[in-house]
Every structure is written in C-alpha cells, then in structure tokens.
C-alpha positions in Angstrom: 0.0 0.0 0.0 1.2 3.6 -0.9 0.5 6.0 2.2 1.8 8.7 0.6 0.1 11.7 0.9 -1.9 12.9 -2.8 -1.0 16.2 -3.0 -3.5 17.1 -5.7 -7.0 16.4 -5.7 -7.9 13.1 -8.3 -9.8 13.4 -10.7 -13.7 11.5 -11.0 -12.3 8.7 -13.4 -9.0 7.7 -10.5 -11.6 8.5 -7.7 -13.7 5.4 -9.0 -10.8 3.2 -9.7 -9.3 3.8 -6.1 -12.8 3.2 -4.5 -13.2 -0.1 -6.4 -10.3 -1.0 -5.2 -10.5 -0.4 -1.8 -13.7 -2.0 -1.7 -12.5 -5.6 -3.3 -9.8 -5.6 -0.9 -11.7 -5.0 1.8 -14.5 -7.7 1.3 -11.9 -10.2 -0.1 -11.2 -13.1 2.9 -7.4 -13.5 3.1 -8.1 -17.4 3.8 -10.6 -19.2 1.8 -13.7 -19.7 3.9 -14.1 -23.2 4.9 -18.2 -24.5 5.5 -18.8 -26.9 8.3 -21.9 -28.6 8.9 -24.3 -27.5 11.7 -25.8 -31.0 12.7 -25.0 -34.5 12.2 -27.7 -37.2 11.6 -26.7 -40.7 12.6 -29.1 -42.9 10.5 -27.6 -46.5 11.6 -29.8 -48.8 13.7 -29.1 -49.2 17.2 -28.5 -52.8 18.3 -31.1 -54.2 20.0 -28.4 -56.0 23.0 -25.0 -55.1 23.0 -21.8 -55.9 25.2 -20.9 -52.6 26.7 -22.5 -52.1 30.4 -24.1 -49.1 31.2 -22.0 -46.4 32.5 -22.7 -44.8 36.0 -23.3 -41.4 36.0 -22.5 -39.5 39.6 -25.3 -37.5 41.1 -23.8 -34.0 41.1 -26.6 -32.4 42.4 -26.6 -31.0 46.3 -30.0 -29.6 47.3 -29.8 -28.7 51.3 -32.0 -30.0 53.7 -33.6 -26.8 54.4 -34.7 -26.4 50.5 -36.0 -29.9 50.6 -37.9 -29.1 53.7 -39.3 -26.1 52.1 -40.5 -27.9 49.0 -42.5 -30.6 50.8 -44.6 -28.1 52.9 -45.0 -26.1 49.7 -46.4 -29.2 48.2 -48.4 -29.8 51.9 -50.1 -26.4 52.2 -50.8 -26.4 48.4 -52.7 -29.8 49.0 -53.9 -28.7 51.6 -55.5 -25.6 50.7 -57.1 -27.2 47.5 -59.0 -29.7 49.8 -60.5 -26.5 51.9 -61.6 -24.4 48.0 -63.3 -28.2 48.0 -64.7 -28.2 50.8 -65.7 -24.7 50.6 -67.5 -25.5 47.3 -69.3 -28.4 48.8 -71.0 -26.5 51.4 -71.8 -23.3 49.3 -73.6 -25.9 46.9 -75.5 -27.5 49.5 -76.6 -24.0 50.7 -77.4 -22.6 46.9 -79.4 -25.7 46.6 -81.2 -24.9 50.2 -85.6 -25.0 50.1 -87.7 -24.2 52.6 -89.3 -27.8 52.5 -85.9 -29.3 52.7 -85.4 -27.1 55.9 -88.9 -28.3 57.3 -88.0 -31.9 56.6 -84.9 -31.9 58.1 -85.6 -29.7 61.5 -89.4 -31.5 62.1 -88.0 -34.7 63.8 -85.5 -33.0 65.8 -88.2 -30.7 66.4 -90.6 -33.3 67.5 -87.9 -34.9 68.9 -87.0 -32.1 71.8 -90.8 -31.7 72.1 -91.4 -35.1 73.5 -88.2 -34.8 75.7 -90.0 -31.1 76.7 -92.8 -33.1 78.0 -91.2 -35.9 79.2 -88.8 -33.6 81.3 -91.5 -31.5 82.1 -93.8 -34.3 83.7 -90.9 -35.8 86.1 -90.0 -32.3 87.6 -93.7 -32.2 88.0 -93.9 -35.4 90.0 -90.7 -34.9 91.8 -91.9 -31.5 93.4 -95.0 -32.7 94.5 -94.8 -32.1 98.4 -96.5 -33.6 101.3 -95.5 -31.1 103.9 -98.3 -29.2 105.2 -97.8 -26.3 107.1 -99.7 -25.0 109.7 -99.7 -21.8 112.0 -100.3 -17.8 111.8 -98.6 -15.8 109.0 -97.5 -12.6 109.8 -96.8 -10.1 106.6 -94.7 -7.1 108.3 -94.5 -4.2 105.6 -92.4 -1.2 106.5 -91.5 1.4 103.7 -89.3 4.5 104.9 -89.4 7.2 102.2 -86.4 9.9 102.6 -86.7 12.1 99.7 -83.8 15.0 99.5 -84.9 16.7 96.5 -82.9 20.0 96.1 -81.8 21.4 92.3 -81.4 19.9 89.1 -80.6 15.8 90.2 -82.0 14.7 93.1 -82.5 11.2 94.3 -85.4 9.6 96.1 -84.8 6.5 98.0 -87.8 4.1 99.2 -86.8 1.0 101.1 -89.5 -1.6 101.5 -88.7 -4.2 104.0 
C-alpha cells in the first residue's frame, strides 16, 4: 500500500478506480472460507443388546436440607389448601341448593324430637316437686316502707326502702 500523501486532488475517473479498489480488498477473505456442517444425523440402527454395560453417571446435584424441607410443605399447604376451596364449594352448593321444604323436613324430627323430651322432662320435675308437707300456724306479713326524699336542684335522688 502507498501511504503517501496525494498532493492534488484526483480526478472522477481515478476516484472510482481507487474506490473499487478499496472495496475488493476489503471484502476479499485472506483465507478461503471453509463451510462446516451445523448438525449431524446418525441414520444407523441401534443394536437391539450389545456388550458394553451401562455407565454410572454421579449425582452432582446438592440440594440442602432446608430447601427440601421447604419444597414438601410447599407441596403440603398447596394440597392442603385445594382440599378446603373443595370443601368450601361443597357446602356453598348445598346452601345454593337450600328449600324451605328441605329445611322443614330436616328440623321437624329434631323438632318433635325435643318436644317429646320437653314433655317428658316436664312431667318428672312435675312429680318430683310434688310435696307432702303441710304447714300450719299464723302468718304474719310485716311491711315497713321509709321514704327519705332530698330533693334540692337539678338531680336529686329519692330512695324508698321496703322491708
């Protein structure tokens, strides 16, 4: 290559030549440009048996205790909380699906039910409090009341005390 400085300006004809030239040697490779395949297809068929034995592979793979530990609660609350959404969903369907003649035909023998024990309790108090004392004598009903009333101003307070 000439460096050397062009001390006059070139004219349009060795202005194209030099540009031409610049721009095959720039976009020419210096080595010829070798093309390698991307991917490789092995078409052969794989023996059925054969006499090699497998090759054990080491477990690199170190997970700490803690991590594990975290995983299987994740797993346990997830569980978990998709059995109460069930659950939940059970007994809002049973309630969407609530009639009054369902209610009525479920609460009338528990309803009849704590009448007869109503009447049943009622009737042993009633024959357990029957009482063969008899009492005999004068009565005497003393009633004293004592007013004091101090009723000056705005609040005032009256007190009566029966006895």
């Amino acid at each position: 290559m000439d460096f050397a400085p062009i001390t006059r300006p070139l004219t349009d004809a060795e202005a194209r030549a030099e540009a031409e030239r610049i721009i095959t040697q720039s976009f020419q490779p210096e080595t010829p440009v070798r093309h390698f395949p991307t991917s490789f297809r092995d078409d052969t068929k794989v023996p059925a048996y054969g006499d090699t034995p497998p090759v054990h592979q080491d477990d690199k793979r170190i997970v700490p205790a803690w991590a594990a530990g975290i995983a299987v609660a994740s797993i346990g609350v997830g569980a978990g909380s998709v059995g109460l959404g069930c659950c939940a969903w059970l007994v809002l369907q049973g309630l969407a699906s609530v009639t009054l003649t369902s209610v009525l035909m479920v609460t009338l023998p528990l309803a009849g039910i704590a009448m007869v024990a109503t009447a049943i309790g009622g009737a042993v108090s009633k024959a357990r409090s029957v009482s063969k004392t008899v009492y005999e004598g004068p009565v005497i009903q003393n009633t004293q009341i004592t007013n004091t009333s101090t009723t000056r101003g705005m609040f005032s307070r009256t007190r009566n005390d029966v006895r």
